[in-house]
C-alpha positions as a Markdown table, in Angstrom:
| # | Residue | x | y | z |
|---|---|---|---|---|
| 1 | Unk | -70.9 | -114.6 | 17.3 |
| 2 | Unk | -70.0 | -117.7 | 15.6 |
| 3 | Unk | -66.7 | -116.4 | 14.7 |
| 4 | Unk | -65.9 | -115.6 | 18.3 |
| 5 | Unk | -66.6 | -118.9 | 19.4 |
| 6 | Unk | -64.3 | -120.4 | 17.2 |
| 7 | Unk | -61.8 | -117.5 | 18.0 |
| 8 | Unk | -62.0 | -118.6 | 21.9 |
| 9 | Unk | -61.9 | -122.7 | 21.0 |
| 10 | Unk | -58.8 | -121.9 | 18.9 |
| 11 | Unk | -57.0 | -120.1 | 21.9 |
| 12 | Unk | -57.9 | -122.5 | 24.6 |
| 13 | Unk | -56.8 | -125.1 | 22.4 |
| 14 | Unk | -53.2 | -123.6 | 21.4 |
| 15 | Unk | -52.6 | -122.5 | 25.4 |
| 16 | Unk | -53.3 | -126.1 | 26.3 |
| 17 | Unk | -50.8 | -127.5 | 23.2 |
| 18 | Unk | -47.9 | -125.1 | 23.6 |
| 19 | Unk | -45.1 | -126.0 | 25.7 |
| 20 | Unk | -44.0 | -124.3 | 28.5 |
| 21 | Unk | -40.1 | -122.9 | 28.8 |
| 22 | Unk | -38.4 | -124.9 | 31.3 |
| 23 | Unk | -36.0 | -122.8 | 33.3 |
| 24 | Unk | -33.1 | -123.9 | 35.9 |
| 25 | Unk | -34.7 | -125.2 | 38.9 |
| 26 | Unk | -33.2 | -123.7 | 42.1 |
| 27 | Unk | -30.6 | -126.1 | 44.1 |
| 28 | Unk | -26.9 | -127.7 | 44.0 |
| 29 | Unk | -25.4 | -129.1 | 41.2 |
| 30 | Unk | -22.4 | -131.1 | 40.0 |
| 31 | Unk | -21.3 | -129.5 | 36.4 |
| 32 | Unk | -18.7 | -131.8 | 34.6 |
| 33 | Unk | -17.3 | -131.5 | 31.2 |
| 34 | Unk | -16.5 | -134.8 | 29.0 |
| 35 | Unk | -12.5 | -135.5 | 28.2 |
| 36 | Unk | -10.2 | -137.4 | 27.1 |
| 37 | Unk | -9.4 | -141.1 | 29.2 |
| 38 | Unk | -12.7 | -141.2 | 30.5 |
| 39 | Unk | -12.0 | -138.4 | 32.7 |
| 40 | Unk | -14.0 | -135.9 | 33.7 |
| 41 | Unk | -13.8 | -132.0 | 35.0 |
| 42 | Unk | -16.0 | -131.1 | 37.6 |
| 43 | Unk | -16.9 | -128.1 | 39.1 |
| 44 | Unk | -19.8 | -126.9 | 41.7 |
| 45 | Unk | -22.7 | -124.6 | 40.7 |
| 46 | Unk | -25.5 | -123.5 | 43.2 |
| 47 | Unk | -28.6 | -122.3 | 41.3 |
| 48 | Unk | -30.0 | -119.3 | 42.9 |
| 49 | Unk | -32.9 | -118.4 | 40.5 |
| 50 | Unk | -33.7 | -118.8 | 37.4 |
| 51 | Unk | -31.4 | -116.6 | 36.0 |
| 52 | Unk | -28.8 | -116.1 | 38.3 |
| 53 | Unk | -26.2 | -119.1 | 39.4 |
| 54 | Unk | -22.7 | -119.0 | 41.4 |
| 55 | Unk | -19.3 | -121.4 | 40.5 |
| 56 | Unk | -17.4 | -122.0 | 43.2 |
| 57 | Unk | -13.6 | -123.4 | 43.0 |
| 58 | Unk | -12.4 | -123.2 | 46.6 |
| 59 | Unk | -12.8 | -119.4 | 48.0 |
| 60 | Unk | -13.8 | -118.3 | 44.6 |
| 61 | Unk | -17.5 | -117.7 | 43.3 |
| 62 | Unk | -18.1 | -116.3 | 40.0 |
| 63 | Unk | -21.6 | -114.7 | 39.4 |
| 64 | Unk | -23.3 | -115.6 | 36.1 |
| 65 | Unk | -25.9 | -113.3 | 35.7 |
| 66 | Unk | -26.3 | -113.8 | 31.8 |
| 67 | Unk | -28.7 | -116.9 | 31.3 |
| 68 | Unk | -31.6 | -117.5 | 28.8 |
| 69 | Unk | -34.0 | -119.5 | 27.4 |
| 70 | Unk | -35.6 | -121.5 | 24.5 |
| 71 | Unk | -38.2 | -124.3 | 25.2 |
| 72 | Unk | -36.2 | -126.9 | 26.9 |
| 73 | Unk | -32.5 | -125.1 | 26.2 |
| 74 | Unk | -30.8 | -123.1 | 28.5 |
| 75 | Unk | -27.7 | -120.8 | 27.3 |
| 76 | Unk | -25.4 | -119.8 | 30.3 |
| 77 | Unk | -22.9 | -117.2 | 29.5 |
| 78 | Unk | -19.3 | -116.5 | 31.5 |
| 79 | Unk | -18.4 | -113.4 | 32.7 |
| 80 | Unk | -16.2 | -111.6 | 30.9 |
| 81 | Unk | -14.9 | -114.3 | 29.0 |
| 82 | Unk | -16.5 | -116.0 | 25.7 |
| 83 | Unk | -17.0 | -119.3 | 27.0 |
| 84 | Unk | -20.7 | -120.1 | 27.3 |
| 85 | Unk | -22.8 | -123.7 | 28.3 |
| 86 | Unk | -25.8 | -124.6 | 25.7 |
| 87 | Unk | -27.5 | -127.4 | 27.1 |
| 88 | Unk | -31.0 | -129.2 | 27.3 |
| 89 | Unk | -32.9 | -129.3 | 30.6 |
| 90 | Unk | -34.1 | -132.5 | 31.3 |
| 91 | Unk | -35.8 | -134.5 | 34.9 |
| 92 | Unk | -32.2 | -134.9 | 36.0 |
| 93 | Unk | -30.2 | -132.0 | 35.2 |
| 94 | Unk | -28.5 | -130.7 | 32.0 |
| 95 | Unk | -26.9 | -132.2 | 28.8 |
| 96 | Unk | -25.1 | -130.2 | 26.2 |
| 97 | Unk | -21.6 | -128.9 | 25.3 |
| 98 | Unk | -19.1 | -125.6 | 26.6 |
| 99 | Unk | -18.4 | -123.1 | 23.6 |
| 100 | Unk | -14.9 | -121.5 | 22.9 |
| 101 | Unk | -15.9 | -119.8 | 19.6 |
| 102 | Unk | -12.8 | -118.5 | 19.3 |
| 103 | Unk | -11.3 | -121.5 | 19.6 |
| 104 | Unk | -13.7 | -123.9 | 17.7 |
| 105 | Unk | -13.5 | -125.8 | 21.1 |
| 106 | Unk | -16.4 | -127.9 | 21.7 |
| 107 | Unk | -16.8 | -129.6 | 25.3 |
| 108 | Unk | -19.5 | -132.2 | 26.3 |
| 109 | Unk | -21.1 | -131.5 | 29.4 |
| 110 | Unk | -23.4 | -132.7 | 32.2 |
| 111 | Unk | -24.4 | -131.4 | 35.3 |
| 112 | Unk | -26.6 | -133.2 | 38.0 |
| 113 | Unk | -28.5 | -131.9 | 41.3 |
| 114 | Unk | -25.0 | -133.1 | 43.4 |
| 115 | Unk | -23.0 | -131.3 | 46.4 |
| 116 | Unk | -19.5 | -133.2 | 45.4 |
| 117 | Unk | -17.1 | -132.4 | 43.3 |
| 118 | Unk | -15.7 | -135.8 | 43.7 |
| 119 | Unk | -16.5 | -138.9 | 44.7 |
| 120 | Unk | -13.9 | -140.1 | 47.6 |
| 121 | Unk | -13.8 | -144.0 | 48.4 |
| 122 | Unk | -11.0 | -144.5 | 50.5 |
| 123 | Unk | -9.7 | -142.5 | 53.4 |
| 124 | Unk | -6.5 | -140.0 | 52.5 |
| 125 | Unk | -3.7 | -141.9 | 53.1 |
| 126 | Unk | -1.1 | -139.2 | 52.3 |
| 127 | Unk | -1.5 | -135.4 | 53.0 |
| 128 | Unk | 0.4 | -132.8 | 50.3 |
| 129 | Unk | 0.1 | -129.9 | 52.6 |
| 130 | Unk | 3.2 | -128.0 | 51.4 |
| 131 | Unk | 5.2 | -126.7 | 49.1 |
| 132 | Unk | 5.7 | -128.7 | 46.1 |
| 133 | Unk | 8.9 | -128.0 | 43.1 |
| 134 | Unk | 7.3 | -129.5 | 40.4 |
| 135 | Unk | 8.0 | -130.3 | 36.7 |
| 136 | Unk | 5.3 | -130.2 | 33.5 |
| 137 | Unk | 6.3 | -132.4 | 30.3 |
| 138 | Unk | 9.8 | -133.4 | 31.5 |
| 139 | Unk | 10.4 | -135.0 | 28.2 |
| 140 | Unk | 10.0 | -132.6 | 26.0 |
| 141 | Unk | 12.5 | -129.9 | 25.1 |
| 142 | Unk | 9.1 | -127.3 | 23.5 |
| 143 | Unk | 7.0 | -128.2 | 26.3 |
| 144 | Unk | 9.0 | -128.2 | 29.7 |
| 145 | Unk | 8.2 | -125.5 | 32.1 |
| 146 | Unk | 8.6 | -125.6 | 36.4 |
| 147 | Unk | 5.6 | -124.7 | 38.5 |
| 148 | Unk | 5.3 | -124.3 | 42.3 |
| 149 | Unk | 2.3 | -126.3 | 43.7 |
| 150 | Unk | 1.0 | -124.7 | 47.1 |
| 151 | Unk | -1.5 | -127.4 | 48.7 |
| 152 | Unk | -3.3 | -127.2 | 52.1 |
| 153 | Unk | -5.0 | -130.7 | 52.8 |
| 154 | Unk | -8.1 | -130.8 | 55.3 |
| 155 | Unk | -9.0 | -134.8 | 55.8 |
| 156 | Unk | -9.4 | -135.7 | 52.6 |
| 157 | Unk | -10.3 | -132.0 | 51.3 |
| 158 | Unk | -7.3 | -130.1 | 49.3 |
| 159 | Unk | -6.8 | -126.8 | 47.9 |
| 160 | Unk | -4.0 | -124.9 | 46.6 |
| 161 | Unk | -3.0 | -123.8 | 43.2 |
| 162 | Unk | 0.1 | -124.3 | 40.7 |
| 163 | Unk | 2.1 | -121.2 | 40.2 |
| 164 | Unk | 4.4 | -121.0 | 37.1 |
| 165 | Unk | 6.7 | -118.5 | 35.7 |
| 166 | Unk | 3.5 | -117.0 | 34.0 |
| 167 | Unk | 1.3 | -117.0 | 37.1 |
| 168 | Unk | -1.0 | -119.5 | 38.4 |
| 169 | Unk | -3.9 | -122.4 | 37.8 |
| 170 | Unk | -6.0 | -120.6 | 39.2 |
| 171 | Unk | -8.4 | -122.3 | 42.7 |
| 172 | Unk | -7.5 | -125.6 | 42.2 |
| 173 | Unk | -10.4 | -127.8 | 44.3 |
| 174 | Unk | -10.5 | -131.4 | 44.7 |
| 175 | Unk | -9.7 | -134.7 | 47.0 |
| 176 | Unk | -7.4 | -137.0 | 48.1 |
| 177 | Unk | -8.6 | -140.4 | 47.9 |
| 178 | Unk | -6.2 | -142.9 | 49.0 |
| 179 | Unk | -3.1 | -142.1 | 47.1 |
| 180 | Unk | -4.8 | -140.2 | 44.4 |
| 181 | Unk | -5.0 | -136.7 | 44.3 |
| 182 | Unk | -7.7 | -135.3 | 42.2 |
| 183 | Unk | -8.0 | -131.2 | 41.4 |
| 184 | Unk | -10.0 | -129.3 | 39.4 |
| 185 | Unk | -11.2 | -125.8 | 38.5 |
| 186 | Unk | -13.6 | -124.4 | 35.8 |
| 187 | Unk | -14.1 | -120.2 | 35.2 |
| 188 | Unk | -15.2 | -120.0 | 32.2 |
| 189 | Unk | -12.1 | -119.2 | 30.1 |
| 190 | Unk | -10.2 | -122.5 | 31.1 |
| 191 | Unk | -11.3 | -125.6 | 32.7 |
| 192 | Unk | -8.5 | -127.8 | 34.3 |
| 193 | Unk | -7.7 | -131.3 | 35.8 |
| 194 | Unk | -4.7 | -132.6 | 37.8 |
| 195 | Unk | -4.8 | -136.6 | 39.0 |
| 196 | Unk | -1.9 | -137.8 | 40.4 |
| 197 | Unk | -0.6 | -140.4 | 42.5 |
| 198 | Unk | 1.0 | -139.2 | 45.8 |
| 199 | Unk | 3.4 | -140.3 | 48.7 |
| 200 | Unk | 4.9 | -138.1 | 51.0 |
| 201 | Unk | 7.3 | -136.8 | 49.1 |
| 202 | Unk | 6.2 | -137.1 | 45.7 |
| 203 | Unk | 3.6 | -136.8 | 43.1 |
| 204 | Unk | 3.2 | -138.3 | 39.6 |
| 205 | Unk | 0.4 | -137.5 | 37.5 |
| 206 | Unk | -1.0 | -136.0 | 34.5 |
| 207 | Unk | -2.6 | -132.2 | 34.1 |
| 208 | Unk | -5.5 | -131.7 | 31.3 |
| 209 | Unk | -6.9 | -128.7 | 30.0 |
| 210 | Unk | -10.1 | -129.1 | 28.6 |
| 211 | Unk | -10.4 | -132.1 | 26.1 |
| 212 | Unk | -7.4 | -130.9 | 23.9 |
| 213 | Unk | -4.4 | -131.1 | 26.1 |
| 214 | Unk | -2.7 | -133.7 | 28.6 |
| 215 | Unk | 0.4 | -133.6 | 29.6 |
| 216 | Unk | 2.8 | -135.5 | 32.5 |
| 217 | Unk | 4.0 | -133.8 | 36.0 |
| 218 | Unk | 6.3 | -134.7 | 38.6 |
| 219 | Unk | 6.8 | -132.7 | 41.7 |
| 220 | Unk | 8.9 | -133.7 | 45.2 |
| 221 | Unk | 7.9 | -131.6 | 48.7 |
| 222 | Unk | 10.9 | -129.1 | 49.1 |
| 223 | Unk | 9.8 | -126.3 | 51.6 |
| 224 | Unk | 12.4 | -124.1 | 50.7 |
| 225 | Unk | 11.7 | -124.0 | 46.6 |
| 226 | Unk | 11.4 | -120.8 | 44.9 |
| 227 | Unk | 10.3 | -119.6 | 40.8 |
| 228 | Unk | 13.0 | -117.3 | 39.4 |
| 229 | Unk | 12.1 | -114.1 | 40.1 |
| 230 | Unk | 9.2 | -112.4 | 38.0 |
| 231 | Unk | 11.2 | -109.3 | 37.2 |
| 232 | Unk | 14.5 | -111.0 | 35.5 |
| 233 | Unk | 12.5 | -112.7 | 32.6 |
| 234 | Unk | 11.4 | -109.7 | 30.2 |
| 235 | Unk | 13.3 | -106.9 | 29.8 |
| 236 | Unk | 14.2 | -103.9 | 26.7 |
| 237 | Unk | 17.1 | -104.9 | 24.2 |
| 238 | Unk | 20.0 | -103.2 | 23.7 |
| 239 | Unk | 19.9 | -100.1 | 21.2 |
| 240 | Unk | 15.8 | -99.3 | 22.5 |
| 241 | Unk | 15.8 | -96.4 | 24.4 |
| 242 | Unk | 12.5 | -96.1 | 24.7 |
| 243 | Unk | 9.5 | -98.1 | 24.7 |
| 244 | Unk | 6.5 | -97.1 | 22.3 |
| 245 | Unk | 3.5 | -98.3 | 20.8 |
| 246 | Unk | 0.7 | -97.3 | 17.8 |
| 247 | Unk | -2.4 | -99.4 | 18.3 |
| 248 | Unk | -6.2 | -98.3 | 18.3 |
| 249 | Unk | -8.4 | -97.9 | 20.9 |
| 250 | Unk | -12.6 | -99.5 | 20.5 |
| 251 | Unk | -13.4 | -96.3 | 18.2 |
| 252 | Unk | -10.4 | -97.2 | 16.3 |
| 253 | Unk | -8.7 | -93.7 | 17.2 |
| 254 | Unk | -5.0 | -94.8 | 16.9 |
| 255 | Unk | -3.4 | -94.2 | 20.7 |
| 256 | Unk | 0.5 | -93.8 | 20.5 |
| 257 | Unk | 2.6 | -93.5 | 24.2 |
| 258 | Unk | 4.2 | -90.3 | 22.7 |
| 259 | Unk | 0.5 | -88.7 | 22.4 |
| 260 | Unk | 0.5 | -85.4 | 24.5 |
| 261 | Unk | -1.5 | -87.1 | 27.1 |
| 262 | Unk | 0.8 | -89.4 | 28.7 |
| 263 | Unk | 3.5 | -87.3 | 28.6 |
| 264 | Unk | 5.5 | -86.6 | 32.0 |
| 265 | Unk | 3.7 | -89.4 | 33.8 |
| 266 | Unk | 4.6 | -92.6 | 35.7 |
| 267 | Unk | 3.2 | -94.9 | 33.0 |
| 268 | Unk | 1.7 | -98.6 | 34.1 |
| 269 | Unk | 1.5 | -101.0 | 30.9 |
| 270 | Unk | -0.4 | -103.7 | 30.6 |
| 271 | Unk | 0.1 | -106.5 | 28.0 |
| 272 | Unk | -3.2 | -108.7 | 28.4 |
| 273 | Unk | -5.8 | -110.6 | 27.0 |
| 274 | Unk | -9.4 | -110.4 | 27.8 |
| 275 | Unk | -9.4 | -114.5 | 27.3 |
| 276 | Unk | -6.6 | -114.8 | 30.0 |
| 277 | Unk | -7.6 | -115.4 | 33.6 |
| 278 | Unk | -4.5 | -114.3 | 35.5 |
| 279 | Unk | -5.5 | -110.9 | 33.2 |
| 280 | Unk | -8.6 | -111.0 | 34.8 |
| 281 | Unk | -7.0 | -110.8 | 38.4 |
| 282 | Unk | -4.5 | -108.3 | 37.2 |
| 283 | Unk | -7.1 | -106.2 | 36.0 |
| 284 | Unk | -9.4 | -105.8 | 39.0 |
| 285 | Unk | -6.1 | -105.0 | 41.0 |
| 286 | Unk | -5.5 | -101.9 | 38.5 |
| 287 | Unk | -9.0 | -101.1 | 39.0 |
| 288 | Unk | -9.0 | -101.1 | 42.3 |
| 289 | Unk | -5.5 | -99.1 | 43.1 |
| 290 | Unk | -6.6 | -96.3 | 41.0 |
| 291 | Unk | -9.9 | -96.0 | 42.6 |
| 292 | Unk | -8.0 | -96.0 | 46.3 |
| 293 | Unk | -5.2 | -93.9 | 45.0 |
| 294 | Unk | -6.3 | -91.5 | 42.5 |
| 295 | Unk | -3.6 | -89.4 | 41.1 |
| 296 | Unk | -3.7 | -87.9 | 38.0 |
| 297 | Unk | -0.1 | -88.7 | 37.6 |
| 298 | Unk | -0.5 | -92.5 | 37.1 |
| 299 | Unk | -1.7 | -93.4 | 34.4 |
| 300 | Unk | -2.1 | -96.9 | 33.1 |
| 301 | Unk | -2.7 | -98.6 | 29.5 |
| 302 | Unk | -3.8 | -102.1 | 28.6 |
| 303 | Unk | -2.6 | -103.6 | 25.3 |
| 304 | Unk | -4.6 | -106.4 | 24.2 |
| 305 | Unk | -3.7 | -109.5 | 22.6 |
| 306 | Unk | -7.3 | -111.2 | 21.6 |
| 307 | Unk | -7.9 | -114.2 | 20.2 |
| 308 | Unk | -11.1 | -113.1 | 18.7 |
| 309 | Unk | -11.3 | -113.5 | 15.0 |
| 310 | Unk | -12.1 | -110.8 | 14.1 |
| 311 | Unk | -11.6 | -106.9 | 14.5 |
| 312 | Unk | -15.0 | -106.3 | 15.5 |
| 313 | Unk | -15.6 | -109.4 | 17.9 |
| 314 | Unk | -12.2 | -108.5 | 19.5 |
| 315 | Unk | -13.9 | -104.8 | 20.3 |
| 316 | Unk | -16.7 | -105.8 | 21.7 |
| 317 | Unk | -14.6 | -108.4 | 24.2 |
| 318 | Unk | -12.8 | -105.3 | 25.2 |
| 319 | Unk | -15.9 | -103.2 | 26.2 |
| 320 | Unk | -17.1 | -106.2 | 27.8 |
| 321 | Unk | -14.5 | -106.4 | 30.0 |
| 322 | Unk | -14.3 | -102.3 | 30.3 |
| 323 | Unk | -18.0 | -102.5 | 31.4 |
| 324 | Unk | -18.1 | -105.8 | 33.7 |
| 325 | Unk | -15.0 | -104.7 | 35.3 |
| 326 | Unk | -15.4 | -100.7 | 35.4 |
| 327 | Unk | -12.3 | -99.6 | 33.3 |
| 328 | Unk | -11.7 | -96.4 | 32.9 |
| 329 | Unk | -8.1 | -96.0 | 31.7 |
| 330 | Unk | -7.3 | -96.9 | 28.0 |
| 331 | Unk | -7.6 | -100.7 | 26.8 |
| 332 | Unk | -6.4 | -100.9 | 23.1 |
| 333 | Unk | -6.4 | -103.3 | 20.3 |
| 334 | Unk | -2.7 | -104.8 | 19.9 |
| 335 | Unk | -3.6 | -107.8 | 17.8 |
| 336 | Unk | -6.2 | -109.6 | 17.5 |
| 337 | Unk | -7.0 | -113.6 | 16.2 |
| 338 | Unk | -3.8 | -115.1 | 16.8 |
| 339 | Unk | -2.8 | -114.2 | 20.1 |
| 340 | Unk | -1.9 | -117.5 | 21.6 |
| 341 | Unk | 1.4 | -117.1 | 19.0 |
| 342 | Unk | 3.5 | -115.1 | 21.5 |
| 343 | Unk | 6.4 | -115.0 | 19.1 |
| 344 | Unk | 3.6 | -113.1 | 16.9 |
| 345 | Unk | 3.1 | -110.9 | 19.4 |
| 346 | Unk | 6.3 | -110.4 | 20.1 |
| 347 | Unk | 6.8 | -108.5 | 16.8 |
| 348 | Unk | 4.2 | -105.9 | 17.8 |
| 349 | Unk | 6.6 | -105.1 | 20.7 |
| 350 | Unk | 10.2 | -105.7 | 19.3 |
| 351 | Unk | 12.0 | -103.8 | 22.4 |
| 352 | Unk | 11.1 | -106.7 | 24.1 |
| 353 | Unk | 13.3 | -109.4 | 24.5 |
| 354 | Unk | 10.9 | -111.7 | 24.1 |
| 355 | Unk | 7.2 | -111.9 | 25.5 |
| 356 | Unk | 6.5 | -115.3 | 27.6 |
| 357 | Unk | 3.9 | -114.3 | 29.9 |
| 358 | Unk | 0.4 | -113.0 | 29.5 |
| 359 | Unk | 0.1 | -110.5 | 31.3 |
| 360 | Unk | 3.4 | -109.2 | 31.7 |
| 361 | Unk | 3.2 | -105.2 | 33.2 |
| 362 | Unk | 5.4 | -102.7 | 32.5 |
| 363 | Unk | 6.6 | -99.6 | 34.9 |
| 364 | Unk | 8.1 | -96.5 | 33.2 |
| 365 | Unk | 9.2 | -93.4 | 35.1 |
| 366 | Unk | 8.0 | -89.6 | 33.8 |
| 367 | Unk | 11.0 | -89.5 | 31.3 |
| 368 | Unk | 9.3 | -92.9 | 29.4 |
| 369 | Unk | 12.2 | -95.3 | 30.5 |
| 370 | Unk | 11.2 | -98.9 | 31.2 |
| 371 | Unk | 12.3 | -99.0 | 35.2 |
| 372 | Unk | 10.6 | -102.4 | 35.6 |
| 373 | Unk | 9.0 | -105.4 | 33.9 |
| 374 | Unk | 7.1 | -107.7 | 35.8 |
| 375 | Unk | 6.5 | -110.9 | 34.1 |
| 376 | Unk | 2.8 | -112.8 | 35.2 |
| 377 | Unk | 0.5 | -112.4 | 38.1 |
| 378 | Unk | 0.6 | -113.8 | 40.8 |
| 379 | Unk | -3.6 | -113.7 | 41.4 |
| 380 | Unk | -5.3 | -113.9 | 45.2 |
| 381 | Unk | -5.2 | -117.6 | 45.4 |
| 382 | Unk | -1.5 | -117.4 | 46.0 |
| 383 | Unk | -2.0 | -116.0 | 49.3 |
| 384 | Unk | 1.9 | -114.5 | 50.3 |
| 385 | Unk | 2.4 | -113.6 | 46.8 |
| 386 | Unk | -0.2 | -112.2 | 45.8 |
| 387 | Unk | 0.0 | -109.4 | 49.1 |
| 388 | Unk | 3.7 | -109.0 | 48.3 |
| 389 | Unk | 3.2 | -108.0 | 44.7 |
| 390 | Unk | 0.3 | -106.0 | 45.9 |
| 391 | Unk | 2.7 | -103.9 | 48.4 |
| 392 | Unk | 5.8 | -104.4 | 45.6 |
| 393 | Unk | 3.4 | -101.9 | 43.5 |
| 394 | Unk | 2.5 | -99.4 | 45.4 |
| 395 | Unk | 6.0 | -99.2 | 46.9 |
| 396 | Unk | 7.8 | -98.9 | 43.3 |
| 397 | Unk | 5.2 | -96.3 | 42.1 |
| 398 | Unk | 5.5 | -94.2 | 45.3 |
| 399 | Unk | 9.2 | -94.3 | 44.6 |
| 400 | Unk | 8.2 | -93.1 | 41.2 |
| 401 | Unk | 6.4 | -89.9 | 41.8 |
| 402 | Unk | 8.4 | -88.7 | 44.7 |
| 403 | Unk | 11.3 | -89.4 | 42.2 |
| 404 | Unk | 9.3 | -87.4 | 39.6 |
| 405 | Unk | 8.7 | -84.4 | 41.9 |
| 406 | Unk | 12.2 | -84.1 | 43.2 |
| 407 | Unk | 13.5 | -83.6 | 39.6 |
């Protein structure tokens, strides 16, 4: 009897001591991550339980349904991609750091019970509604590249994206405030500022990309500005007739585009990365043509360029994606922890002249010859684009099989 007593005393005592685990409370919040110049990238999370939260960047919500708990630490993982938030809870939000393991990128962050992405003092005194030709790292002969910025300005509200030769930066969010345009976006794989100062006609400001790049742009409103076109970047080199491949699937079966199974079909290839956000767009596109045109003469193939250290790591990123996305056509191992090196990756694929863009798609005709390479994606943000590529692809496969069953 004694025992028991003491039994009893002992529990009431340890349920009274041990610490209850604090969870997300329900609400608005302004996330920001910690960078270089005292800047800062924000983004805007709504909290709808406990373990489920949205991101919004302009039209786009991401649901992040993969969040846990220990004591006061909370561990809120991306979709599909590898980046993840560890933070403490605390009275006034969260403190911690993002996570690119891949990367060994470490970013401090913050995030506060907040509606506003950012702060606006003064009233807009420009609007960069338009089209803008713009210019990345002017100075540098490596680092120079051309970008298209697309901006529609509400008051002092602005959204639009930057597409370049590769694709685009994704929903760019943000204010003007006075002169000084501020945009940002965060998705979990990349997490991007732009501040510039702006007239009417001009724009001069710096882009950052987490805490481990900054770089310079200019751009000048030109309504009629246009990229070079997609489909004159990438193409076969002279003395390749054909274009083939041997790389292994998740079960490490080694997949070849000679294997009997692809044979006589309109092939759609894919050259991705499960990291790569314009991928990501790409990808649900694929998934959704082939579930509103099934036809078991298309067939298309992801290769996969991860950046996963290891063999192993870079599988499991591939069924990720295969699972979150619902993938049923082959994704397969081209190379993994290094992928960022696209002269690297280039080798994989020497047909190619060279390989600039991830993704860059590939269309080849029932005989196996490349008919068209298309370099980037332009992803729904773009708005016009992104409908004309969609109607581009169905057209040009269309052509394909009615060419295929005429022969």
């Amino acid at each position: 009897m004694r025992l028991l007593v003491v039994l009893i005393g002992f529990l009431i005592c340890f349920s009274c001591t041990s610490k209850k685990t604090k969870t997300l409370e329900k609400g608005n919040y302004r996330g920001f991550l910690q960078i270089q110049d005292d800047e800062e990238i924000p983004f805007l999370f709504e909290v709808e339980n406990d373990t489920l939260l949205t991101i919004f960047n302009a039209d786009e919500k991401i649901k992040v349904d993969e969040i846990s708990y220990s004591n006061d630490s909370v561990r809120i993982q991306t979709p599909v991609f590898e980046g993840y938030i560890l933070a403490k809870l605390n009275d006034y939000g969260l403190i911690g750091n993002f996570h690119k393991p891949s990367l060994d990128r470490i970013v401090p962050f913050k995030a506060v019970k907040d509606s506003a992405r950012f702060s606006v003092k003064k009233k807009a005194a420009v609007s960069v509604t338009g089209n803008w030709e713009t210019v990345f790292s002017s100075d540098s002969e490596v680092d120079k590249y051309i970008a298209k910025g697309i901006f529609e300005q509400k008051e002092s509200t602005v959204t639009g994206t930057f597409r370049t030769t590769s694709g685009d930066y994704r929903y760019l969010e943000g204010v003007m405030d006075g002169d000084t345009l501020r945009l940002s976006t965060f998705d979990g794989a990349h997490a991007f500022l732009f501040k510039a100062k702006a007239t009417d006609s001009t724009l001069n400001g710096f882009f950052y990309s987490d805490n481990h790049w900054k770089e310079p742009f200019t751009a000048k409103l030109n309504p009629d500005y246009e990229l070079p076109n997609e489909e004159e970047l990438t193409y076969i080199k002279e003395g390749y007739e054909f274009f083939d491949f041997s790389f292994p699937d998740t079960r490490g079966r080694v997949v070849s585009l000679s294997d009997p199974e692809f044979q006589n079909k309109i092939i759609i290839i894919q050259i991705m990365g499960t990291w790569c956000p314009n991928c990501l767009d790409e990808s649900k596109f694929l998934v959704h043509y082939l579930k509103e045109n099934p036809n078991e003469d298309v067939q298309v193939i992801s290769l996969a360029f991860e950046v996963a250290k290891t063999r192993l790591k870079a599988y499991d990123r591939i069924n990720r994606l295969k699972e979150k996305l619902g993938i049923e056509y082959p994704v397969l191992l081209a190379q993994f922890g290094n992928a960022a090196n696209k002269d690297l990756a280039q080798q994989k694929l020497p047909m190619l002249n060279h390989l600039i863009s991830y993704p860059t798609t590939l269309f080849l005709d029932s005989n196996r010859k490349v008919r068209k390479i298309h370099t980037g994606f332009n992803g729904p943000v773009t708005g016009d684009k992104y409908k004309e590529f969609t109607e581009e692809f169905e057209n040009f496969v269309n052509a394909l099989l009615e060419e295929k069953q005429t022969k």
